[in-house]
C-alpha positions in Angstrom: 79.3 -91.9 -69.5 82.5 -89.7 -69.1 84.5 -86.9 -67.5 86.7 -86.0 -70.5 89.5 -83.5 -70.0 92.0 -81.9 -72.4 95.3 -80.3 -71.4 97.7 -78.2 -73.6 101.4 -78.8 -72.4 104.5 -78.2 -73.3 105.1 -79.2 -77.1 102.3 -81.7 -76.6 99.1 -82.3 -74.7 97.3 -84.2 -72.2 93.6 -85.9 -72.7 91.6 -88.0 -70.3 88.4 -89.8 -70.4 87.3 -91.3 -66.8 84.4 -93.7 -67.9 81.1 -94.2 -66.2 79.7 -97.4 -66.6 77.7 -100.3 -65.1 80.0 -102.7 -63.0 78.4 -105.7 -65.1 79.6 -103.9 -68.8 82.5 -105.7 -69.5 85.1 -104.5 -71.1 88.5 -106.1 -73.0 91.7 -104.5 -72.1 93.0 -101.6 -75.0 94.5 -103.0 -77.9 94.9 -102.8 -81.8 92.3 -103.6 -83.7 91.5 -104.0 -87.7 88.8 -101.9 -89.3 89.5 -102.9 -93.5 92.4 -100.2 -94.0 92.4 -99.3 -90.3 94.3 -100.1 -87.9 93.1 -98.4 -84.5 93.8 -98.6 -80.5 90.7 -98.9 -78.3 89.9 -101.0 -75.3 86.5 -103.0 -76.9 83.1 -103.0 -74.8 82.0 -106.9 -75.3 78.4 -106.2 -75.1 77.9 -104.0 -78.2 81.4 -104.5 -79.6 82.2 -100.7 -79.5 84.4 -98.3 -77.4 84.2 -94.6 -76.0 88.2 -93.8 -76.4 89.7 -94.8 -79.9 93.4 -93.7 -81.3 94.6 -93.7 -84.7 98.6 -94.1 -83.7 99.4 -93.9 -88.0 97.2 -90.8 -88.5 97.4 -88.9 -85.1 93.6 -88.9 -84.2 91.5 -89.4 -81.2 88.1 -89.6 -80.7 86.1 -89.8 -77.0 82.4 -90.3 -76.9 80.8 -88.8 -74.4 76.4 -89.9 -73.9 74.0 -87.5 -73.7 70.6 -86.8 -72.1 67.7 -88.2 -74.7 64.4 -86.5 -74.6 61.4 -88.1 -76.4 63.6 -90.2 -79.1 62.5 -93.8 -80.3 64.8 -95.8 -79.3 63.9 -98.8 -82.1 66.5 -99.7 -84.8 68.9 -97.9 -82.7 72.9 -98.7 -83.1 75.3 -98.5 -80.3 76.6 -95.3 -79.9 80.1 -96.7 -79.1 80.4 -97.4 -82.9 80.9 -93.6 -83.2 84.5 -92.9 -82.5 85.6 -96.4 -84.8 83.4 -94.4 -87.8 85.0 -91.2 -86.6 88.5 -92.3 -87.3 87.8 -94.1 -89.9 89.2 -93.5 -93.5 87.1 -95.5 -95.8 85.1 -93.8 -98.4 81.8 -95.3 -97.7 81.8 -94.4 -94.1 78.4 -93.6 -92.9 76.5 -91.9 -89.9 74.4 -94.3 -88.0 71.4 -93.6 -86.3 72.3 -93.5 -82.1 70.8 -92.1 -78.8 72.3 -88.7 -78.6 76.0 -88.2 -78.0 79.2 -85.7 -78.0 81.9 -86.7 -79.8 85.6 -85.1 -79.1 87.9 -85.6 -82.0 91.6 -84.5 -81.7 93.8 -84.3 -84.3 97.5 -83.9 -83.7 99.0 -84.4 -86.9 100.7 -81.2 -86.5 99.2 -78.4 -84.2 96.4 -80.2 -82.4 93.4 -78.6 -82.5 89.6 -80.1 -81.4 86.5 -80.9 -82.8 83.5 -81.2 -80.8 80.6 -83.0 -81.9 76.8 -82.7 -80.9 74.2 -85.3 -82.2 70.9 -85.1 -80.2 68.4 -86.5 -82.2 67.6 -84.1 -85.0 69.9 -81.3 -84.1 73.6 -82.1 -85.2 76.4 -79.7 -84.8 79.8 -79.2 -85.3 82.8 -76.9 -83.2 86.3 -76.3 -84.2 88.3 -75.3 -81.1 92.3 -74.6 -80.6 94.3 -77.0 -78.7 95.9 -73.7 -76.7 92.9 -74.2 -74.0 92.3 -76.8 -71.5 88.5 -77.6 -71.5 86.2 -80.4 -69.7 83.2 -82.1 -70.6 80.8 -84.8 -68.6 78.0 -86.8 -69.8 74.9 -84.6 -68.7 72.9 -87.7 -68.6 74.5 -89.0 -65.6 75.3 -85.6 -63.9 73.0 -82.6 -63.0 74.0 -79.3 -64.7 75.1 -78.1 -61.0 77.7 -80.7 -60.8 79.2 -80.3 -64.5 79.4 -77.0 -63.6 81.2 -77.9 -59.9 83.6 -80.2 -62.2 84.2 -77.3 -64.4 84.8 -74.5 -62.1 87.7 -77.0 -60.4 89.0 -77.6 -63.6 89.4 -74.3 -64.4 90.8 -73.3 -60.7 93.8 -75.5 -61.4 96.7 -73.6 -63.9 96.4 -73.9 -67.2 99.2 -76.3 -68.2 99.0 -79.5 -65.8 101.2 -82.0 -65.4 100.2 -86.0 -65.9 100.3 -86.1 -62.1 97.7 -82.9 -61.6 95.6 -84.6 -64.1 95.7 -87.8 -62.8 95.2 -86.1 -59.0 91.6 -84.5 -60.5 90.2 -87.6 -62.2 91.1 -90.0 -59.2 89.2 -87.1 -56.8 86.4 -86.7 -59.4 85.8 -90.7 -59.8 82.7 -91.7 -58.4 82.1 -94.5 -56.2 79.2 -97.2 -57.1 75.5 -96.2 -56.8 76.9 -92.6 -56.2 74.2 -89.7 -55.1 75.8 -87.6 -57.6 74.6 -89.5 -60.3 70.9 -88.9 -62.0 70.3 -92.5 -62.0 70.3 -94.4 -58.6 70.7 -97.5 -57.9 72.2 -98.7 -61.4 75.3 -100.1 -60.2 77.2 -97.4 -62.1 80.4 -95.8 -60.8 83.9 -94.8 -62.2 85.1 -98.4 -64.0 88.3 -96.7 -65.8 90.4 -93.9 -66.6 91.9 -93.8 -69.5 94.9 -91.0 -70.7 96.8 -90.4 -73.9 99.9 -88.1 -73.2 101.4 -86.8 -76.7 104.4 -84.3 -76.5 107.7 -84.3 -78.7 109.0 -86.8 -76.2 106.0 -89.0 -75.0 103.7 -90.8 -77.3 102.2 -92.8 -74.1 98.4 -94.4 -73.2 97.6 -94.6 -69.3 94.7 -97.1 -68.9 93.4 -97.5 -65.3 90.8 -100.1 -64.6 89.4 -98.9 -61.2 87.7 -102.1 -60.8 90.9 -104.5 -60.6 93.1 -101.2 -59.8 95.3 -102.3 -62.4 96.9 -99.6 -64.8 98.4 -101.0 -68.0 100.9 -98.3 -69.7 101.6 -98.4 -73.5 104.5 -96.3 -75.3 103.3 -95.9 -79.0 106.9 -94.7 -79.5 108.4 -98.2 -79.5 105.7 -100.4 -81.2 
């Protein structure tokens, strides 16, 4: 699933995560929920009980999950991947990785200068990058997308100027969302297309979450400044 995008601006940044999913997932609007000595914003996937896009308001973290392509992995006795950002965030001691199909986890941390962490777990082969948050970057699920389009994605991404505003953002997700059954997509004929777009906007002014469900074309709004 995913076209994420991250976005330095002024005093802040920007992050986006358009999710690709089947039109039959559903999905409860965001909202805070408990996790023992947690208390974290996500909107919850009612299948497997997980999410892709998780916040910790109190500590300043995000994490986005992004899937990746599997090649030859058993998938028996498998957890959900979208359990991955709620572990990622979380602060208990006896946190534990899970066994998952493989995945890329983006973690930002703006407790003071934000800065990215970029996580790669493909079966066997786990690593870890620690990036700046001074760069804009992009990533897409490459088991949904052909390396030709991520790279078409990225080369657009980069064409635009380096600090965009909400609306530019917004303008590239809505032109990059894809349409149900898509031809871009690996997989044909799934039913998958662009279901939401989700956006956390973090400056010294604007603490806000931008959640668009492309299915109902609803957008719900939530300022983390006044709750």
């Amino acid at each position: 699933m995913c076209i994420v995008t991250y976005s330095p601006c002024k005093s802040g940044f920007i992050f986006t995560s358009s999710r690709d999913e089947s039109i039959h997932r559903s999905t409860e609007k965001p909202g805070f929920h408990k996790h023992e000595s947690d208390m974290l914003f996500y909107a919850k996937d009612l299948q497997k009980g997980g999410t892709w896009f998780a916040i910790d308001v109190r500590g300043q973290k995000l994490c986005c999950l992004l899937n990746a392509a599997q090649h030859n992995i058993q998938k028996n006795n498998l957890k959900s991947r979208g359990l991955i950002p709620i572990i990622g965030l979380s602060t208990s001691s006896h946190q534990k990785l899970i066994k998952t199909l493989p995945y890329v986890l983006i973690t930002v941390d703006f407790s003071s200068q934000p800065y990215l962490k970029q996580t790669r777990n493909c079966g066997m082969l786990h690593t870890t990058a620690i990036k700046s948050g001074e760069k804009s970057d992009l990533w897409a699920s490459n088991n949904l997308y052909e390396s030709s389009e991520i790279e078409a994605f990225k080369k657009k991404w980069a064409s635009l100027k380096e600090e965009k505003s909400p609306s530019l953002v917004k303008q590239f997700h809505d032109e990059s969302a894809q349409k149900c059954n898509s031809q871009i997509y690996k997989r044909k004929n799934a039913d998958i297309m662009t279901v939401s777009t989700t956006t956390l906007i973090k400056t010294n002014s604007r603490f806000e979450l931008h959640h668009q469900n492309r299915m109902t074309n609803k957008t719900t709004v939530v300022d983390f400044n006044k709750n």
